[in-house]
C-alpha positions as CSV (number, residue, x, y, z in Angstrom):
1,X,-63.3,-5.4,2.6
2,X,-64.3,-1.6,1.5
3,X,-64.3,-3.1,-2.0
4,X,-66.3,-6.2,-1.3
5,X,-68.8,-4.4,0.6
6,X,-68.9,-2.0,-2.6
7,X,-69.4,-4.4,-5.2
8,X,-71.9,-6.4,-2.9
9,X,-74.0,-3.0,-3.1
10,X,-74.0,-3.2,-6.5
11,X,-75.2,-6.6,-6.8
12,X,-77.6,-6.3,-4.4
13,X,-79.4,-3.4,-5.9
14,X,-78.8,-5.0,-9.6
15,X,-80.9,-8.0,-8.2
16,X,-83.6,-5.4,-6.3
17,X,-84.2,-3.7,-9.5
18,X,-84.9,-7.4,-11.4
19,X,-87.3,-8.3,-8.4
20,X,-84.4,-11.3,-8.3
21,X,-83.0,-13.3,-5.6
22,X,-79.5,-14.9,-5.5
23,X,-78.6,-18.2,-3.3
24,X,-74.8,-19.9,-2.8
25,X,-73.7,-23.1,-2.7
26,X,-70.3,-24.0,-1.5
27,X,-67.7,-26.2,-0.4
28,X,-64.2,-24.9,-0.1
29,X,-65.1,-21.5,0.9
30,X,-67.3,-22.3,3.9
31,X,-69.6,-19.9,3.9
32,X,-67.6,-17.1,3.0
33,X,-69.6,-16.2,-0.2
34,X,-72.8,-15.9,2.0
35,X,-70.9,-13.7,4.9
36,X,-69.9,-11.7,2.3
37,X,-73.2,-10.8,0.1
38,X,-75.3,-10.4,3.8
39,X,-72.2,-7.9,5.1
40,X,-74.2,-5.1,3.5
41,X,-77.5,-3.9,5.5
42,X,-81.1,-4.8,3.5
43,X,-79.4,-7.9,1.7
44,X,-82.7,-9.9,2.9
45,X,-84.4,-8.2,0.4
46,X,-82.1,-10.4,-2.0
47,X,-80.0,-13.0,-0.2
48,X,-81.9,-16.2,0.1
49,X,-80.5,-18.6,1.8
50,X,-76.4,-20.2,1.7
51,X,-75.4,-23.8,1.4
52,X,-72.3,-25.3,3.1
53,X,-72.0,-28.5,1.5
54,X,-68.5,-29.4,2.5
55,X,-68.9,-32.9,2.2
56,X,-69.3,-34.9,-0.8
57,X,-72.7,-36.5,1.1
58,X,-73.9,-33.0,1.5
59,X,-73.7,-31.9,-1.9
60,X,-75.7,-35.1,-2.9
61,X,-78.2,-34.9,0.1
62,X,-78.4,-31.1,-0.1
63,X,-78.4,-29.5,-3.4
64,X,-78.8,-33.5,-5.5
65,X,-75.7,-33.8,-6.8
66,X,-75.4,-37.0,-8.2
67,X,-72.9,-39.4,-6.5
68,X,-71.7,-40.6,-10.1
69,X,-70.6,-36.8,-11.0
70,X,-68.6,-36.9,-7.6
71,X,-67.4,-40.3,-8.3
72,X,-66.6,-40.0,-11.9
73,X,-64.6,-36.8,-11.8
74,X,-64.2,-35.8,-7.9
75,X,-65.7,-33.0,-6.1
76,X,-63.8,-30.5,-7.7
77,X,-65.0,-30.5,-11.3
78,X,-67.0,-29.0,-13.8
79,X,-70.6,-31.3,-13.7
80,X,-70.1,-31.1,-9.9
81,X,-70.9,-27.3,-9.4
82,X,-72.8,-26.6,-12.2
83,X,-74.9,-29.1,-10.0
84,X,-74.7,-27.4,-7.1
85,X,-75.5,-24.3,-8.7
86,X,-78.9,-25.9,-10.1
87,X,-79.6,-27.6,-7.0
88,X,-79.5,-24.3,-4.9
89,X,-81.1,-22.8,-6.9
90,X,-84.2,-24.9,-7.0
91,X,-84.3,-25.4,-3.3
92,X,-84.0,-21.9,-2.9
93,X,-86.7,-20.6,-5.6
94,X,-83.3,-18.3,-6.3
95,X,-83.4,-17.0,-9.9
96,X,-79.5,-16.3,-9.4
97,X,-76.5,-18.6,-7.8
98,X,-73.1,-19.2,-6.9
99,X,-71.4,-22.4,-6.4
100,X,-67.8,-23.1,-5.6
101,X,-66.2,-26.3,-4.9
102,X,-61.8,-26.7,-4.8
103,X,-58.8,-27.3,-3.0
104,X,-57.4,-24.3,-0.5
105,X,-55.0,-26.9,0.9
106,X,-52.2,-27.2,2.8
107,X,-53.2,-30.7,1.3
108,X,-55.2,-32.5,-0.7
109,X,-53.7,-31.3,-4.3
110,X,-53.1,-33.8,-6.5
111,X,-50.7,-33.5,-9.8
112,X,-54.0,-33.1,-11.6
113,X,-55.8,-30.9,-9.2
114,X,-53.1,-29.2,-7.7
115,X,-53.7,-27.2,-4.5
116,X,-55.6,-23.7,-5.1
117,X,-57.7,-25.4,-8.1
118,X,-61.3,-24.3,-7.9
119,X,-64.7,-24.9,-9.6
120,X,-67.0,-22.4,-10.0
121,X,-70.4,-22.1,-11.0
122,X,-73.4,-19.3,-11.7
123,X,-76.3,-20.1,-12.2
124,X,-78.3,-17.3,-14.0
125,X,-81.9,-16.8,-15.7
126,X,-80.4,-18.1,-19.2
127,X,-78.6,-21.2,-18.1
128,X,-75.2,-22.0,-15.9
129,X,-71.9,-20.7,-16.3
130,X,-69.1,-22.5,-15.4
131,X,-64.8,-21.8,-15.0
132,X,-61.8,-23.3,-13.3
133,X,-59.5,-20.8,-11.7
134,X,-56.1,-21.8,-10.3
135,X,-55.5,-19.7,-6.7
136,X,-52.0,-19.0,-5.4
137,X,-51.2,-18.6,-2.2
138,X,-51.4,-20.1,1.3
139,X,-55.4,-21.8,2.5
140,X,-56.9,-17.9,3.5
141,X,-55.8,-16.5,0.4
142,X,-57.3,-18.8,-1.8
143,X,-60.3,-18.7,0.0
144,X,-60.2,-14.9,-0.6
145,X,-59.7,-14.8,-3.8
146,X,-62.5,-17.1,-4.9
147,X,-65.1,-15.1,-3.0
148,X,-64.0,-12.4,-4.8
149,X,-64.0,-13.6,-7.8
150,X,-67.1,-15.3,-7.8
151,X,-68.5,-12.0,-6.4
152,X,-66.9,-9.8,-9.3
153,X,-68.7,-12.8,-12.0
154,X,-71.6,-12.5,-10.8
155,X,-72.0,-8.5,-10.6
156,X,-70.7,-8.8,-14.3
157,X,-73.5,-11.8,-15.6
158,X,-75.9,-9.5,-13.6
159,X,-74.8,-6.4,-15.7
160,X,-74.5,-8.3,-18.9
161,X,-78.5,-9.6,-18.6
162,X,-81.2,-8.3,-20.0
């Protein structure tokens, strides 16, 4: 947790010193993300709000995800977060977010999307950046590991910007 906290400073005063915001969207995680960036005291000052869209009807009514991308291709894909991303980001007036959708399991996996498979997407000033990571472990630890993860991305695109 020492290290999360840590790199949450970092993020948090990278964001201060841009006048920026930063907003999450996510499914598989739960909230986790959000816990995780207000942990450290002052993050009002950058944290805007958090988005637990779980369902496939809440990424849609939430965040306007369309129902095709979710149809097409499953919640768990590419067009699906990058969504999410945009969409909390514009109901949040963010100029930063996070967005993770995936499978922690025990079930659920398929031979495509096998269990620990996860989306994510950040949403930046300059456009959206999206990966697929593949977890291992049990449901916590691939929960875990995609907070920090998406944490570590984001303090590096927040470094990397000009």
């Amino acid at each position: 947790m020492e290290e999360i906290c840590e790199l949450v400073g970092r993020i948090g005063a990278r964001l201060m010193a841009r006048s920026h915001t930063v907003t999450t969207a996510e499914s598989c995680t739960g909230g986790l993300i959000a816990a995780a960036l207000t942990e450290v005291g002052g993050s009002s000052a950058w944290f805007e709000r958090g988005f637990v869209t779980y369902s496939n009807q809440a990424k849609s009514d939430m965040l306007d995800v369309p129902p095709a991308f979710i149809e097409g291709l499953g919640a768990v894909s590419e067009p699906v977060v990058a969504a999410m991303a945009q969409g909390a980001c514009e109901r949040a007036g963010a100029q930063w977010g996070i967005a993770v959708s995936g499978i922690a399991g025990p079930s659920g996996g398929t031979p495509d999307k096998p269990v620990g498979t996860v989306w994510l997407a950040w949403a930046t000033p300059g456009g959206i950046v999206t990966e697929c990571r593949h977890f291992a472990g049990e449901r916590g630890a691939i929960r875990a590991q995609t907070v920090a993860h998406a944490l570590a991305k984001l303090d590096e695109l927040l470094g990397a910007a000009r």
